[in-house]
C-alpha positions as a Python dict, from the first residue, in 0.01 Angstrom:
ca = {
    (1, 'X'): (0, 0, 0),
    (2, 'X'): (339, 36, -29),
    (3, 'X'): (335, 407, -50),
    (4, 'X'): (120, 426, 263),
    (5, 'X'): (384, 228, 456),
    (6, 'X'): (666, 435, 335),
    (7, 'X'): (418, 773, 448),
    (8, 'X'): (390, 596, 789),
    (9, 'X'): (774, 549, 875),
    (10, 'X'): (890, 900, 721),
    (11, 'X'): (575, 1045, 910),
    (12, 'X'): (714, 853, 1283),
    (13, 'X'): (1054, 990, 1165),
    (14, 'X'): (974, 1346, 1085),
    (15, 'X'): (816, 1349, 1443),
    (16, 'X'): (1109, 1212, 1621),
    (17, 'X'): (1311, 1474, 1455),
    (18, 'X'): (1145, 1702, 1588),
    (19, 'X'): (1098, 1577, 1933),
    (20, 'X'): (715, 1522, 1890),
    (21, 'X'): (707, 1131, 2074),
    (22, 'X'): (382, 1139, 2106),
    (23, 'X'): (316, 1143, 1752),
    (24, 'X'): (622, 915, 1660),
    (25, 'X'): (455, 678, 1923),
    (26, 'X'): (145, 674, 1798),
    (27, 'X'): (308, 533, 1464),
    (28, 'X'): (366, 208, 1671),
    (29, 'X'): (128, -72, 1728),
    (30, 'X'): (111, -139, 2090),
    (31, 'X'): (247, -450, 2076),
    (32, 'X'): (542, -424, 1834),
    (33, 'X'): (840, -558, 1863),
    (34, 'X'): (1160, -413, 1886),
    (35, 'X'): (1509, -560, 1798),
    (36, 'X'): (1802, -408, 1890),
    (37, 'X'): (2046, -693, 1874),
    (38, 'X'): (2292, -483, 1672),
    (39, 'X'): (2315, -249, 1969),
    (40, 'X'): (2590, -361, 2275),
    (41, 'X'): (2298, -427, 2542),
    (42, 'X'): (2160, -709, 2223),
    (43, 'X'): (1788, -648, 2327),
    (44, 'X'): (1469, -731, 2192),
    (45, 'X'): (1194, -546, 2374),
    (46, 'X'): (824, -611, 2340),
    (47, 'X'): (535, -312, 2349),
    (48, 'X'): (569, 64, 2314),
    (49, 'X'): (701, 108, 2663),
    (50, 'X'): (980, -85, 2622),
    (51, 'X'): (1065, 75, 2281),
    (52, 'X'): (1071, 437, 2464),
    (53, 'X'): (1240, 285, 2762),
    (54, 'X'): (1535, 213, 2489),
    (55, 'X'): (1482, 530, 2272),
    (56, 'X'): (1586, 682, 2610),
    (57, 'X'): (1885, 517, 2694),
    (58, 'X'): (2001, 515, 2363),
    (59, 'X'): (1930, 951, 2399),
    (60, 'X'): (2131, 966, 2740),
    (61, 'X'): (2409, 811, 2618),
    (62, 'X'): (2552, 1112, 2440),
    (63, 'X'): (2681, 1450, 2509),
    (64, 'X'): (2603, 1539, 2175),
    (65, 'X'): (2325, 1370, 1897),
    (66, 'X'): (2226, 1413, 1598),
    (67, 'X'): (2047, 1238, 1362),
    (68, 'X'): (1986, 1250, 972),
    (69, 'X'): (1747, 1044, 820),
    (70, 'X'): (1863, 975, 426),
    (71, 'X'): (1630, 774, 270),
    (72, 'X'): (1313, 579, 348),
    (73, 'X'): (1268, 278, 55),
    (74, 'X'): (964, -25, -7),
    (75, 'X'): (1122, -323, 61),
    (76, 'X'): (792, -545, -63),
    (77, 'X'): (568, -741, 184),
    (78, 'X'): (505, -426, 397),
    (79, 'X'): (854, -378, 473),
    (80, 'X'): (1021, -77, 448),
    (81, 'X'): (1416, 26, 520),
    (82, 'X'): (1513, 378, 621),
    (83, 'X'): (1857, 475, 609),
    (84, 'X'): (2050, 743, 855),
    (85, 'X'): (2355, 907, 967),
    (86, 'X'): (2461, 920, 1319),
    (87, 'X'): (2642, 1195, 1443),
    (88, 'X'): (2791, 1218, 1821),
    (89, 'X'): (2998, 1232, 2106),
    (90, 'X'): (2881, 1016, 2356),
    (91, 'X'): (2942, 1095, 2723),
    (92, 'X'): (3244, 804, 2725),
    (93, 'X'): (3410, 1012, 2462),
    (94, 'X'): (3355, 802, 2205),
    (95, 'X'): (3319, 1025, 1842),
    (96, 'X'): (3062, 831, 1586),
    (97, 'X'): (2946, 940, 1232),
    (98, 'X'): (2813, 632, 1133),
    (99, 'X'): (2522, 524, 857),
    (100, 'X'): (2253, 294, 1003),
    (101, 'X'): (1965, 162, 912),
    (102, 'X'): (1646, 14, 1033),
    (103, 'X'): (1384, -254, 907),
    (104, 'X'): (963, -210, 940),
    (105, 'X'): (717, -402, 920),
    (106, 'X'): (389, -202, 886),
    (107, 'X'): (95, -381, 961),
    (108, 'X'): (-278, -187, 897),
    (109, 'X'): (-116, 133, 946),
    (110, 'X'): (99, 55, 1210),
    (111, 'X'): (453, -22, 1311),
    (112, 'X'): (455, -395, 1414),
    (113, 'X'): (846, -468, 1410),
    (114, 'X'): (1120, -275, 1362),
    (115, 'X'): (1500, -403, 1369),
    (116, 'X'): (1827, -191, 1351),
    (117, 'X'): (2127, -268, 1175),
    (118, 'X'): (2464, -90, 1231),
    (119, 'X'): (2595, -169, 862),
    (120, 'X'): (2358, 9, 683),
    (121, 'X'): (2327, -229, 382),
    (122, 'X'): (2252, -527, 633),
    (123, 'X'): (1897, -418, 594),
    (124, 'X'): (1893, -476, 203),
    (125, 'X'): (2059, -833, 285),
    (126, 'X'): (1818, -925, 541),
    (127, 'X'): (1513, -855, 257),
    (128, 'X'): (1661, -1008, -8),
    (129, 'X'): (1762, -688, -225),
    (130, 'X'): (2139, -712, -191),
    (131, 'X'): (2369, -426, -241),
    (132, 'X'): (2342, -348, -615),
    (133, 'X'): (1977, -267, -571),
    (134, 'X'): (2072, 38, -316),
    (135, 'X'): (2386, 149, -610),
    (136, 'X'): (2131, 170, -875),
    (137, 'X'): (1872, 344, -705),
    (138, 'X'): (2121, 607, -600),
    (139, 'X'): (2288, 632, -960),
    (140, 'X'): (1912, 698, -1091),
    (141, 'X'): (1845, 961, -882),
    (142, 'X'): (2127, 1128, -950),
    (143, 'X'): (2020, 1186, -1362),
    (144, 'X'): (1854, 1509, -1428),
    (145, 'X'): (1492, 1438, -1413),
    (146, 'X'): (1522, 1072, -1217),
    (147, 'X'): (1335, 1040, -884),
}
C-alpha cells in the first residue's frame, strides 16, 4: 500500500507541475483537510474548494514561481512526506529559495490531509522519523547501485 500512496502524491504533483489542476484535484478526497498553519495567513481549510482557493493565493503572490519537487518518501500508516524547493520573487520583493515540505495522509486512494511545513525536516519530526532517517537515506542513494 505504501507504494500506491507514494504513486498517488508524485502523480497530484507531476500534474501540478504541469498546470493540469484538474488532475492534481482529482488526487484529493472531497473533504480533505488542509493545514497551512506554517504559512503567515495560519489557515486550516476544509474541502477541495478551499484547498484551490489557497493554491491560488499562494500562486498570486509572486512575480516569479517555481517549484521543484525533490523527493516523495513512505512515512508508515499511509503517510507520505514530499520534499521541495521554492524558488521566487514575490510581488513585495521578497527573494525565497527555500526547501519545504508537506505531510499526506492517503486514505483509499485519496488525499485526506495534507499539512505544510516551512523547515523541511519538521515533517520527519512530526512522524516520528527524526533527522538521521532523511541523512541516511540520502547517503544510500548516493552509492553506485543504491536506490
Amino acid at each position: 500500500m505504501s507504494e500506491a500512496n507514494i504513486a498517488v502524491v508524485r502523480g497530484m504533483w507531476a500534474a501540478f507541475l504541469r498546470n493540469d489542476g484538474e488532475t492534481a484535484n482529482a488526487a484529493f478526497d472531497p473533504d480533505v483537510e488542509w493545514d497551512g498553519t506554517n504559512l503567515p495567513d495560519g489557515e486550516i481549510a476544509h474541502g477541495l474548494d478551499a484547498v484551490v482557493a489557497h493554491v491560488r493565493r499562494w500562486a498570486e503572490m509572486w512575480e516569479t514561481w517555481e517549484v521543484e519537487l525533490e523527493d516523495v518518501i513512505d512515512a508508515g500508516e499511509g503517510r507520505v512526506i514530499a520534499f521541495f524547493r521554492e524558488r521566487g520573487r514575490s510581488k513585495a520583493g521578497l527573494d525565497i529559495n527555500e526547501r519545504h515540505s508537506e505531510l499526506y495522509v492517503v486514505r483509499d486512494g485519496k488525499i485526506v490531509y495534507r499539512k505544510g511545513f516551512s523547515d523541511a525536516d519538521e515533517a520527519l519530526v512530526e512522524v516520528g522519523l527524526g533527522n538521521s532517517q532523511r541523512a541516511a537515506r540520502r547517503a544510500s542513494r548516493r552509492r553506485p547501485g543504491c536506490q
